[in-house]
PDB file of N, CA, C and O in Angstrom, chain B, residues numbered from 101:
ATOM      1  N   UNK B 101      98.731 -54.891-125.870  1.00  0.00           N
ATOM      2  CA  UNK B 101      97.509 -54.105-125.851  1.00  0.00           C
ATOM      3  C   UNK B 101      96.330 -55.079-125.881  1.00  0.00           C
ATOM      4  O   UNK B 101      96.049 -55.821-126.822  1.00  0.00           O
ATOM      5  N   UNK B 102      95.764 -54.987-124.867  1.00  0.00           N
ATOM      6  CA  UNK B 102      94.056 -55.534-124.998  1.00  0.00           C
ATOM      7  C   UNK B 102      93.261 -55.427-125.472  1.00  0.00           C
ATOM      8  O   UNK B 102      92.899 -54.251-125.425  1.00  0.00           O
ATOM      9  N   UNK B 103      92.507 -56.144-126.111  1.00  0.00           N
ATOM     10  CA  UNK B 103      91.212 -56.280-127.469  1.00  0.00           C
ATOM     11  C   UNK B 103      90.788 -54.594-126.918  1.00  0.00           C
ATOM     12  O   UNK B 103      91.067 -53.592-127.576  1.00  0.00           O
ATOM     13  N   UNK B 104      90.011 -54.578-125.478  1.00  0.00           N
ATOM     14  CA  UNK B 104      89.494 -53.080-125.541  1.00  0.00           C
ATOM     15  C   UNK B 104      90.188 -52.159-125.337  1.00  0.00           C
ATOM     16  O   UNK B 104      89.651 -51.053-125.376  1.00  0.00           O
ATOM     17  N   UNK B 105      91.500 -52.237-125.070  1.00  0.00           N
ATOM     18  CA  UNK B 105      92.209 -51.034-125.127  1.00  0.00           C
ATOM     19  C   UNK B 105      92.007 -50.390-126.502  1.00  0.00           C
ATOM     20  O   UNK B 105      91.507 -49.288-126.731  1.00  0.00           O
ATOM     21  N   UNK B 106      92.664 -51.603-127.689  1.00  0.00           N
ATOM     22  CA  UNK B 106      92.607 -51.258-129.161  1.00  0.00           C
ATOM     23  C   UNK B 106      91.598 -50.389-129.221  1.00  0.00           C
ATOM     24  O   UNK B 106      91.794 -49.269-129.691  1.00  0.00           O
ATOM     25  N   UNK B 107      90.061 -50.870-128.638  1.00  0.00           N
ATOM     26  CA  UNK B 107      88.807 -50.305-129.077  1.00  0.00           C
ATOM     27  C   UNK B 107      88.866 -49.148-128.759  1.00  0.00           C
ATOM     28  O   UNK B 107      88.596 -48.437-129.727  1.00  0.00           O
ATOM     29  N   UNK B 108      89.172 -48.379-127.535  1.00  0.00           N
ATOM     30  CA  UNK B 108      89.323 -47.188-127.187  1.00  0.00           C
ATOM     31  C   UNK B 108      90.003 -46.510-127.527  1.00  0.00           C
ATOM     32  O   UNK B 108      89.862 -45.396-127.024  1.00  0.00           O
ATOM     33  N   UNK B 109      91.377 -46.682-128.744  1.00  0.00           N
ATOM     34  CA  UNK B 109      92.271 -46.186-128.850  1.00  0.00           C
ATOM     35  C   UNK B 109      91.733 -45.715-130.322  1.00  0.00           C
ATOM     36  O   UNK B 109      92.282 -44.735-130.824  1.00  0.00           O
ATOM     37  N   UNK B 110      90.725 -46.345-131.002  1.00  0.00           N
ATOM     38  CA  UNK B 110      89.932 -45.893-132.148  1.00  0.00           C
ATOM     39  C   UNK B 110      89.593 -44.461-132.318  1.00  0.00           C
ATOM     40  O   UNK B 110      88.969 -44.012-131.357  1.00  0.00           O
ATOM     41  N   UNK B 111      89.862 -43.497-133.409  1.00  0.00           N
ATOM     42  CA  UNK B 111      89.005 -42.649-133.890  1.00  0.00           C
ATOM     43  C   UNK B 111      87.723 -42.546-134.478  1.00  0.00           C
ATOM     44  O   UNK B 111      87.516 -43.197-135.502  1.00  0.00           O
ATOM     45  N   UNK B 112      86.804 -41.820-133.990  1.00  0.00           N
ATOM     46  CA  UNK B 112      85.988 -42.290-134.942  1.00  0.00           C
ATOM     47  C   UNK B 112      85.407 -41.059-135.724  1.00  0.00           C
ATOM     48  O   UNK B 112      84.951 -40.249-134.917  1.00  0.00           O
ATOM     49  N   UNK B 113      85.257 -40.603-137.166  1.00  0.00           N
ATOM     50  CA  UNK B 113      84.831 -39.109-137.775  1.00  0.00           C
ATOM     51  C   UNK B 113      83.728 -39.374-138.181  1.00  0.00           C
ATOM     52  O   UNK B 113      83.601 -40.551-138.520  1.00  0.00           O
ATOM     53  N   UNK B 114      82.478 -38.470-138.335  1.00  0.00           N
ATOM     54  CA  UNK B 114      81.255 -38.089-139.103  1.00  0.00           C
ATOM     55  C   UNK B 114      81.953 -38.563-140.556  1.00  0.00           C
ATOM     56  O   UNK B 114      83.062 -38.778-141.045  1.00  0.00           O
ATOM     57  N   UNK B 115      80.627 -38.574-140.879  1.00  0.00           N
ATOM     58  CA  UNK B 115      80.507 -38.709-142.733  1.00  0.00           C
ATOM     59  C   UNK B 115      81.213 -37.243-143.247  1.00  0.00           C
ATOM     60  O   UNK B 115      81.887 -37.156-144.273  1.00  0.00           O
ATOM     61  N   UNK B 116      80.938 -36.181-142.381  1.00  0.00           N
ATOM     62  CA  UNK B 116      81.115 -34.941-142.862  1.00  0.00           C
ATOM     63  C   UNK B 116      82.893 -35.022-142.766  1.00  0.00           C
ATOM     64  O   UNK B 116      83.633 -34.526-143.615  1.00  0.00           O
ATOM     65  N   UNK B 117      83.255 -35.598-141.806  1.00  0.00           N
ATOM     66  CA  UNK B 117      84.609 -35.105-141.686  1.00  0.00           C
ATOM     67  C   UNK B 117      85.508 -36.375-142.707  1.00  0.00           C
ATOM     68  O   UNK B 117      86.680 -36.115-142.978  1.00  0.00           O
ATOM     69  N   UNK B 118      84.986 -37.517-143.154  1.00  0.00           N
ATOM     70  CA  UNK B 118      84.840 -38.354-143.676  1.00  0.00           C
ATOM     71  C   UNK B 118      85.188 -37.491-145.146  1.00  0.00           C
ATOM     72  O   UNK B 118      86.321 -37.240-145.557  1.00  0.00           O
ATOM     73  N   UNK B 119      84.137 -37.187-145.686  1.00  0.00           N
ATOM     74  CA  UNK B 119      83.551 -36.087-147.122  1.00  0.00           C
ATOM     75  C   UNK B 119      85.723 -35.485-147.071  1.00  0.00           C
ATOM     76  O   UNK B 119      86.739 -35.872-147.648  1.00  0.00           O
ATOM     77  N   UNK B 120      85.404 -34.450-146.068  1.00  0.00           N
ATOM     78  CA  UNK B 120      86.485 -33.555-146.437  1.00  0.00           C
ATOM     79  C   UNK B 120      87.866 -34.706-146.173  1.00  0.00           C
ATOM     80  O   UNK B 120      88.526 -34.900-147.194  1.00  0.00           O
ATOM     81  N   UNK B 121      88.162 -35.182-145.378  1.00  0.00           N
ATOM     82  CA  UNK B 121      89.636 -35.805-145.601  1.00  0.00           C
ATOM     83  C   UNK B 121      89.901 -36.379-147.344  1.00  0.00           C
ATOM     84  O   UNK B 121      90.995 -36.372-147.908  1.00  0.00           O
ATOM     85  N   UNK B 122      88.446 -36.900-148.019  1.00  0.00           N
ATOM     86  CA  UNK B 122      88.245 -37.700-148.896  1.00  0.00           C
ATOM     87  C   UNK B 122      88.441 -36.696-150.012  1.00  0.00           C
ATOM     88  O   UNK B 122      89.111 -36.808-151.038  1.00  0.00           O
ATOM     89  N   UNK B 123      87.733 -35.733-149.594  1.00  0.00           N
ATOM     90  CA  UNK B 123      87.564 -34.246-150.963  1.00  0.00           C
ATOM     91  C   UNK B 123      86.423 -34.774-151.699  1.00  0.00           C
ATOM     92  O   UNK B 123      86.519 -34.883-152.922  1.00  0.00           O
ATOM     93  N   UNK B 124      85.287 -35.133-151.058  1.00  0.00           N
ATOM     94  CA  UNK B 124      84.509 -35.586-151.953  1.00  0.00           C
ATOM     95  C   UNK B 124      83.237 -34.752-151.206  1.00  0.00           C
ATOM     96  O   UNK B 124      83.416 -33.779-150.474  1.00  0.00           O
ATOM     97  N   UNK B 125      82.049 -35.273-151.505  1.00  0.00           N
ATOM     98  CA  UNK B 125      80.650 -34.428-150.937  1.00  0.00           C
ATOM     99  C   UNK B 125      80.368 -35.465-150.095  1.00  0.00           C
ATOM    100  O   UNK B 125      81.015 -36.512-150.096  1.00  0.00           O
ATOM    101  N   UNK B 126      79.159 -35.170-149.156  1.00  0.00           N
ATOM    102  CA  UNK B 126      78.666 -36.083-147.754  1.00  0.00           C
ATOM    103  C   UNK B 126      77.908 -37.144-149.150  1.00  0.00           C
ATOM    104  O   UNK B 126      77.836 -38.323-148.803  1.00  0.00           O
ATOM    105  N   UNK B 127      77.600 -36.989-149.979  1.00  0.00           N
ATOM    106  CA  UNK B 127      76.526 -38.066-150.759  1.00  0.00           C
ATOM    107  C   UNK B 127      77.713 -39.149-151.170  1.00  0.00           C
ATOM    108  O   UNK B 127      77.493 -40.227-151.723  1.00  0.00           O
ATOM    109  N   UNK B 128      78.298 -38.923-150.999  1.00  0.00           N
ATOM    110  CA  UNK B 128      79.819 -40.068-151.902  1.00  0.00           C
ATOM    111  C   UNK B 128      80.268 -40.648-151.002  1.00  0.00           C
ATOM    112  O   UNK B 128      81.011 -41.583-151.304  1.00  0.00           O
ATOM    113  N   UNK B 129      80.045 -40.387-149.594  1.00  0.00           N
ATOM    114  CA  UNK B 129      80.292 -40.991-148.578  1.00  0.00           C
ATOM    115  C   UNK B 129      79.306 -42.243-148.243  1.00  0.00           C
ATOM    116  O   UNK B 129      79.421 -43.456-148.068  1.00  0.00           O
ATOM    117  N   UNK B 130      78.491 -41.472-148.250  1.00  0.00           N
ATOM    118  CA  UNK B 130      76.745 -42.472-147.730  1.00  0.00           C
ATOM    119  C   UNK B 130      76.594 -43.595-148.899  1.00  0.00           C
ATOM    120  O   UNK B 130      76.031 -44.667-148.677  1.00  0.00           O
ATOM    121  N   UNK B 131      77.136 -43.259-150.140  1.00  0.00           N
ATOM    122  CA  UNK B 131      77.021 -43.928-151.350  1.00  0.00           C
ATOM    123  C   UNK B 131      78.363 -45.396-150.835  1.00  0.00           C
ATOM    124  O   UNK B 131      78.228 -46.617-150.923  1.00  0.00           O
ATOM    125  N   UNK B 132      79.297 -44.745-150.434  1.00  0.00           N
ATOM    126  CA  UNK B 132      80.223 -45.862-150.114  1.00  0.00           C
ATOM    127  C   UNK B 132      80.204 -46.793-149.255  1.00  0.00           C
ATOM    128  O   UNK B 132      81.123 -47.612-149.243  1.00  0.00           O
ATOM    129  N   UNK B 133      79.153 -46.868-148.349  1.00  0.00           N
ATOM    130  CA  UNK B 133      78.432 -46.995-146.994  1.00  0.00           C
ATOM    131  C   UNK B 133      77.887 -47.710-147.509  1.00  0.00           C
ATOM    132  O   UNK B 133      78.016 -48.893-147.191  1.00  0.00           O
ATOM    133  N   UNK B 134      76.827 -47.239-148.779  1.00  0.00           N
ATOM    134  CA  UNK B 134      75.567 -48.200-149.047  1.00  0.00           C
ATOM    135  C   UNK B 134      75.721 -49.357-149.754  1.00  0.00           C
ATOM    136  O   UNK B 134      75.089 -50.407-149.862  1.00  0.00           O
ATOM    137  N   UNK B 135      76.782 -48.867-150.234  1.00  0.00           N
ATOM    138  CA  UNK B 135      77.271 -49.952-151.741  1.00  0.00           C
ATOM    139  C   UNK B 135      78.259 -50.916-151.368  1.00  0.00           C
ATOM    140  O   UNK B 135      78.576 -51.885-152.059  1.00  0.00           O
ATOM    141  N   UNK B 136      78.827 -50.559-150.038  1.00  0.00           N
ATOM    142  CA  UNK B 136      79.279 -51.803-149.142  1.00  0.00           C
ATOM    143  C   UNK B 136      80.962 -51.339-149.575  1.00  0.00           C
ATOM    144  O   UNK B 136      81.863 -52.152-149.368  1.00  0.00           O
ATOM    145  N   UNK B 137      81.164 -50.426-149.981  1.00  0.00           N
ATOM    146  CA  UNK B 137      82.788 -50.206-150.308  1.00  0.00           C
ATOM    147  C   UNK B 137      83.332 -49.562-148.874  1.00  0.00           C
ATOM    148  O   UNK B 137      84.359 -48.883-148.877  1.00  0.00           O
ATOM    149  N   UNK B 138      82.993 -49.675-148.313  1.00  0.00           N
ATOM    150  CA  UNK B 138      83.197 -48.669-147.007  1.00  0.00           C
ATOM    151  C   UNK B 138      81.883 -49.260-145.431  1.00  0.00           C
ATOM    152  O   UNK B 138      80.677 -49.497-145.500  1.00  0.00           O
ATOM    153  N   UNK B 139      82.655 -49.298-144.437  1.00  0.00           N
ATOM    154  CA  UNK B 139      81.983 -50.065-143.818  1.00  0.00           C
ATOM    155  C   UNK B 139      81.908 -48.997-142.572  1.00  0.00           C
ATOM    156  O   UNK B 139      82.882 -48.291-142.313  1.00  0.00           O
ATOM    157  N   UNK B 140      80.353 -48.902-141.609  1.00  0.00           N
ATOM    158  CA  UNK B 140      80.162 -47.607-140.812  1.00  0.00           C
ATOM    159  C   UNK B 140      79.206 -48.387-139.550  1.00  0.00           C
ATOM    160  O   UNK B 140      78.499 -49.390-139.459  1.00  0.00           O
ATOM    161  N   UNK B 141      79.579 -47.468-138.826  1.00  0.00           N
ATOM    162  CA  UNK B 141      78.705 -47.902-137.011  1.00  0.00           C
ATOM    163  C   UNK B 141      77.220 -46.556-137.030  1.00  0.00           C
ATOM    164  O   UNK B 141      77.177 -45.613-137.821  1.00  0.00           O
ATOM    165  N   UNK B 142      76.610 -46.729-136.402  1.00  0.00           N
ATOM    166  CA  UNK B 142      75.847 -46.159-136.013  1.00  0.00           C
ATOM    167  C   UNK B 142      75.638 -45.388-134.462  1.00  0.00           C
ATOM    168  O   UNK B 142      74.927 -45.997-133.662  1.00  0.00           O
ATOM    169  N   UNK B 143      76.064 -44.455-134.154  1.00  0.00           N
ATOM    170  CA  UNK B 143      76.212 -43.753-132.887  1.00  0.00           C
ATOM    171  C   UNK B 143      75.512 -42.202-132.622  1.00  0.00           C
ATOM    172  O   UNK B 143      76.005 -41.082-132.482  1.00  0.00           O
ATOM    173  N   UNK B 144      74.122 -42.721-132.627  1.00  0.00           N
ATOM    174  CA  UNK B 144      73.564 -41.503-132.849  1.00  0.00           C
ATOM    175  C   UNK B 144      73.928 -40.813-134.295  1.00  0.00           C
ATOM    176  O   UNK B 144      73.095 -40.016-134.728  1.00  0.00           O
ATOM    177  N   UNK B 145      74.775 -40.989-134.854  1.00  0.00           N
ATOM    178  CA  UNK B 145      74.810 -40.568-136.543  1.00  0.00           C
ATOM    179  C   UNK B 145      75.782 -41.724-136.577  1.00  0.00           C
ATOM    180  O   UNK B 145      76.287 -42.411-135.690  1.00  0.00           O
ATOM    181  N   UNK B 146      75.871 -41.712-137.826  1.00  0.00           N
ATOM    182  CA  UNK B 146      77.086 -42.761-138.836  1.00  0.00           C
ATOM    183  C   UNK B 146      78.666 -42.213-138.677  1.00  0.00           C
ATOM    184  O   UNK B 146      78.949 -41.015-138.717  1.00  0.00           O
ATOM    185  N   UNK B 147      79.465 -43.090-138.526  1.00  0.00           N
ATOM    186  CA  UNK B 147      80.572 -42.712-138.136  1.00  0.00           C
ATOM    187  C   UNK B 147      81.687 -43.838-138.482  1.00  0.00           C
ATOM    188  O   UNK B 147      81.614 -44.976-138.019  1.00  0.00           O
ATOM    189  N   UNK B 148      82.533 -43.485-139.184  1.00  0.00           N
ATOM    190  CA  UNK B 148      83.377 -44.237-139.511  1.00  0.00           C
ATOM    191  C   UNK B 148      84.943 -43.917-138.937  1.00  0.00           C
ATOM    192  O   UNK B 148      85.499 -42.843-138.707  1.00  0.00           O
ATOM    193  N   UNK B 149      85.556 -45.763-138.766  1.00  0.00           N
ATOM    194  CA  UNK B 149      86.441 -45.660-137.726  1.00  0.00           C
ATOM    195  C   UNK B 149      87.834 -44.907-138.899  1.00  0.00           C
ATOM    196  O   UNK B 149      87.964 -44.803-140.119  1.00  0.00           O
ATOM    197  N   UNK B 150      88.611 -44.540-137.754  1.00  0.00           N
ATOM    198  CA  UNK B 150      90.243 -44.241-138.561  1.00  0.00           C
ATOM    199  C   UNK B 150      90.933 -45.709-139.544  1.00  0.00           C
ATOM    200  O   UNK B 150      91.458 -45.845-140.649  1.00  0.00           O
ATOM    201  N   UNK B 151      90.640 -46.418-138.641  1.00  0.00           N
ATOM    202  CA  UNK B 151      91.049 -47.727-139.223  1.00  0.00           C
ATOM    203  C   UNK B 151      90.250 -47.922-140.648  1.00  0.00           C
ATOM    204  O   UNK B 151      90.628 -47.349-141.669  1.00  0.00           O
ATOM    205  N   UNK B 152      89.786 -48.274-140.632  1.00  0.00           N
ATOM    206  CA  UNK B 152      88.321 -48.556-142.186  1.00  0.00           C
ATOM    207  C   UNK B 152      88.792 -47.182-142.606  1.00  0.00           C
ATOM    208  O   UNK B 152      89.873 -47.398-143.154  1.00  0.00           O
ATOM    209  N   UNK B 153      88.599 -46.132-142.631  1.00  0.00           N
ATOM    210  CA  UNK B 153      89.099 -45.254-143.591  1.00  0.00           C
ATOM    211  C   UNK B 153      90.373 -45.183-144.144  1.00  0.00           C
ATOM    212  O   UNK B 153      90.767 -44.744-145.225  1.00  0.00           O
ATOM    213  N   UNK B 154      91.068 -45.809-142.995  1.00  0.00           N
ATOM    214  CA  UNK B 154      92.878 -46.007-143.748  1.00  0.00           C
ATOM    215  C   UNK B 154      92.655 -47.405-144.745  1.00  0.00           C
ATOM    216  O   UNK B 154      93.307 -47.432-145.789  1.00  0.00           O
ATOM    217  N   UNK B 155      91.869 -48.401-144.475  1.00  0.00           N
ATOM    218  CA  UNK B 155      91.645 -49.930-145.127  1.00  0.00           C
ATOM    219  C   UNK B 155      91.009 -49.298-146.571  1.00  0.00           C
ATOM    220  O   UNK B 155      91.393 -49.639-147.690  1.00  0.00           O
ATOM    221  N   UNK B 156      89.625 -47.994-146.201  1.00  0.00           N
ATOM    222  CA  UNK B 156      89.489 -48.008-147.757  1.00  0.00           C
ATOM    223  C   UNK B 156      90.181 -47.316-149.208  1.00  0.00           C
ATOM    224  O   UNK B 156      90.141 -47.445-150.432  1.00  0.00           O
ATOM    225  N   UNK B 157      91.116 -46.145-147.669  1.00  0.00           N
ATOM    226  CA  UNK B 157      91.979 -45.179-149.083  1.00  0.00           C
ATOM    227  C   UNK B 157      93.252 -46.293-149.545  1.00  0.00           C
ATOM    228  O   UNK B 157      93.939 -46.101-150.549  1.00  0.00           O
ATOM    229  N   UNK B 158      93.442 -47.589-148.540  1.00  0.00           N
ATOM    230  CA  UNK B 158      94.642 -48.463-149.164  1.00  0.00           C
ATOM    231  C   UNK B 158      93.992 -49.235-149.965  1.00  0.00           C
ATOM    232  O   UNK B 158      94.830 -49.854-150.620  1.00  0.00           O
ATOM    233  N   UNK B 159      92.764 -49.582-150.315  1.00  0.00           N
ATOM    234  CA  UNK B 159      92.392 -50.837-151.079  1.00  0.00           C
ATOM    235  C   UNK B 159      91.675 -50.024-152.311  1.00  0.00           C
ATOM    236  O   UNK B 159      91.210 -50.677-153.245  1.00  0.00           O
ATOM    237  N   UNK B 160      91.580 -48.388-152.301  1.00  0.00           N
ATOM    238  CA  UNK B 160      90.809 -47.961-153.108  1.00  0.00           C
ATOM    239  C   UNK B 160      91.949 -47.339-154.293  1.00  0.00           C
ATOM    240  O   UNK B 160      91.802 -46.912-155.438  1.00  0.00           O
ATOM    241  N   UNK B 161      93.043 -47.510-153.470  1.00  0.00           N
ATOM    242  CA  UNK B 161      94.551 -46.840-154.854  1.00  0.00           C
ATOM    243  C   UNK B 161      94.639 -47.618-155.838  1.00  0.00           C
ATOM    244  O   UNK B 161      94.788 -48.820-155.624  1.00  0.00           O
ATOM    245  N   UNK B 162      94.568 -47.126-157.133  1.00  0.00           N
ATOM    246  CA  UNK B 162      94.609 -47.592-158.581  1.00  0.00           C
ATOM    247  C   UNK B 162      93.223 -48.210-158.954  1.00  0.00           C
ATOM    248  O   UNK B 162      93.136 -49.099-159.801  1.00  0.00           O
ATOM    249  N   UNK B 163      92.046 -47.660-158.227  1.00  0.00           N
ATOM    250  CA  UNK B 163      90.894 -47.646-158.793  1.00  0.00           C
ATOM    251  C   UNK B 163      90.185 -46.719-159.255  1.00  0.00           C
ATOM    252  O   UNK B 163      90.237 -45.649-158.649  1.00  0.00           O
ATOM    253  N   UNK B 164      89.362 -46.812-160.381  1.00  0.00           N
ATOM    254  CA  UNK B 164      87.813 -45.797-160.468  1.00  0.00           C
ATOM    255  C   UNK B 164      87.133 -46.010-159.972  1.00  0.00           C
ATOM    256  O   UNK B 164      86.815 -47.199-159.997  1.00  0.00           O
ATOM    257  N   UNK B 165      86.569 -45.354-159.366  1.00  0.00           N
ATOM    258  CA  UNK B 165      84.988 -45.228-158.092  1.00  0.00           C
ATOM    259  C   UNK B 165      84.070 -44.549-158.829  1.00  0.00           C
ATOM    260  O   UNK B 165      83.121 -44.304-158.084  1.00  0.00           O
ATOM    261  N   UNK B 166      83.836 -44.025-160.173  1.00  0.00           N
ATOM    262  CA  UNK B 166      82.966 -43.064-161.028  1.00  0.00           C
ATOM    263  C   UNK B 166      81.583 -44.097-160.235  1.00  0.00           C
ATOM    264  O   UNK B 166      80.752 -43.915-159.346  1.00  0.00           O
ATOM    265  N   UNK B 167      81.804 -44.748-160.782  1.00  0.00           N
ATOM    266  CA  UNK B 167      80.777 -46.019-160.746  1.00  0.00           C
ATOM    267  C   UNK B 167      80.621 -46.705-159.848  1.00  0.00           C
ATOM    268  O   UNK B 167      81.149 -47.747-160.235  1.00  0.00           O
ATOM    269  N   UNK B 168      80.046 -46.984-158.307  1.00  0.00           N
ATOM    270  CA  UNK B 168      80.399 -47.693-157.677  1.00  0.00           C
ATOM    271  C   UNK B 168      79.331 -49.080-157.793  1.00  0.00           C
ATOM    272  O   UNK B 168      79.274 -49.883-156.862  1.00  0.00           O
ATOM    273  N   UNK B 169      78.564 -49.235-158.957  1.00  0.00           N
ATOM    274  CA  UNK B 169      78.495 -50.700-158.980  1.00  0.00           C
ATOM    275  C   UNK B 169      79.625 -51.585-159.781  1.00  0.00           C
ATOM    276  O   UNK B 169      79.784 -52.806-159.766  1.00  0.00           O
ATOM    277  N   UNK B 170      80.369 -50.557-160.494  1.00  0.00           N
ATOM    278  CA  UNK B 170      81.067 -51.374-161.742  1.00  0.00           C
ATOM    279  C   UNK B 170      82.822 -50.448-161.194  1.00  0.00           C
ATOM    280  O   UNK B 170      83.260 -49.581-161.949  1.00  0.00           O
ATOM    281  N   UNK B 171      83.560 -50.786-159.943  1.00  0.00           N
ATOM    282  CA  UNK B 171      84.380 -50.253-160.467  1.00  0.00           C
ATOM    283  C   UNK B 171      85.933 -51.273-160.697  1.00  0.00           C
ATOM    284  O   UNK B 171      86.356 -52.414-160.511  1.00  0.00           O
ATOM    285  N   UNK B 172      86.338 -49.993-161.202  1.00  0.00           N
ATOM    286  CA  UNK B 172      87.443 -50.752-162.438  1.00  0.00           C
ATOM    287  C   UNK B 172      88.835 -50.580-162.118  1.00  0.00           C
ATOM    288  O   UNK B 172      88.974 -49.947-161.072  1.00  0.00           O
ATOM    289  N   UNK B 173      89.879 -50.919-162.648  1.00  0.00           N
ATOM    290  CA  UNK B 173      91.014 -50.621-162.621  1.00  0.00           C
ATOM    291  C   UNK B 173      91.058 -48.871-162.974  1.00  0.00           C
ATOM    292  O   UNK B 173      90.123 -48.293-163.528  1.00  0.00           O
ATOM    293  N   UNK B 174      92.419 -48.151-162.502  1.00  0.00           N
ATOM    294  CA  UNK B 174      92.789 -46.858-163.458  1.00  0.00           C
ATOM    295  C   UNK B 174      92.982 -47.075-164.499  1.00  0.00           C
ATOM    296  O   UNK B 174      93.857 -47.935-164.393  1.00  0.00           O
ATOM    297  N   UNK B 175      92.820 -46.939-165.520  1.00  0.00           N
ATOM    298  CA  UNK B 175      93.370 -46.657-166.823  1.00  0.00           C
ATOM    299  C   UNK B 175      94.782 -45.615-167.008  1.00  0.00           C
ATOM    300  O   UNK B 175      94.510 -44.508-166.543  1.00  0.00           O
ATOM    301  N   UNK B 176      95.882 -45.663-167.435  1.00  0.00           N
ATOM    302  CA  UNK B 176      96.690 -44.804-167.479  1.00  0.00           C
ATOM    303  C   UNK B 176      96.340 -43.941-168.562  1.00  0.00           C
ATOM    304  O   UNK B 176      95.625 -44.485-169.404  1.00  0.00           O
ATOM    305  N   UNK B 177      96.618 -42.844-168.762  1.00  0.00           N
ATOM    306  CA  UNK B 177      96.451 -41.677-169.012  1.00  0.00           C
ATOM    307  C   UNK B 177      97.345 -41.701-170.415  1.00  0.00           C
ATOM    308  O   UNK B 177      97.479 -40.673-171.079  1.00  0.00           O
TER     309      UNK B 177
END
C-alpha cells in the first residue's frame, strides 16, 4: 500500500461523532484537542482521524482524564 493510498483509506469523524463513540460531551473533546491529549485536522470543522482515535482510546486505558492537566494512573477500586 502507498503512503496515499493509506491516506485515503483514512476515516475521518466530527468532534460530534468523536463525543458519542467516546460517551462523553462535544466540550471533552475540544478539551482533548486543546490540551494536546488528542491530536485533530482542520477541514472546514475539526475532525479527527480513525487512527488517532484508536492511538488515544489505546494510550488512554488505565488512566484518569478528570483532570486533563494532571492526569494519573487508575486507582483500583
Amino acid at each position: 500500500m502507498t503512503e496515499i493510498q493509506g491516506v485515503i483509506d483514512l476515516e475521518l469523524f466530527t468532534i460530534k461523532e468523536v463525543a458519542t463513540k467516546l460517551r462523553v460531551n462535544k466540550n471533552t473533546v475540544y478539551n482533548l484537542i486543546k490540551s494536546g491529549h488528542m491530536t485533530a485536522l482542520k477541514l472546514g470543522a475539526l475532525k479527527v482521524t480513525d487512527k488517532e482515535l484508536a492511538r488515544f482510546i489505546e494510550s488512554a486505558s488505565g488512566k484518569d482524564y478528570s483532570d486533563l492537566e494532571n492526569v494519573t494512573e487508575l486507582k483500583a477500586v
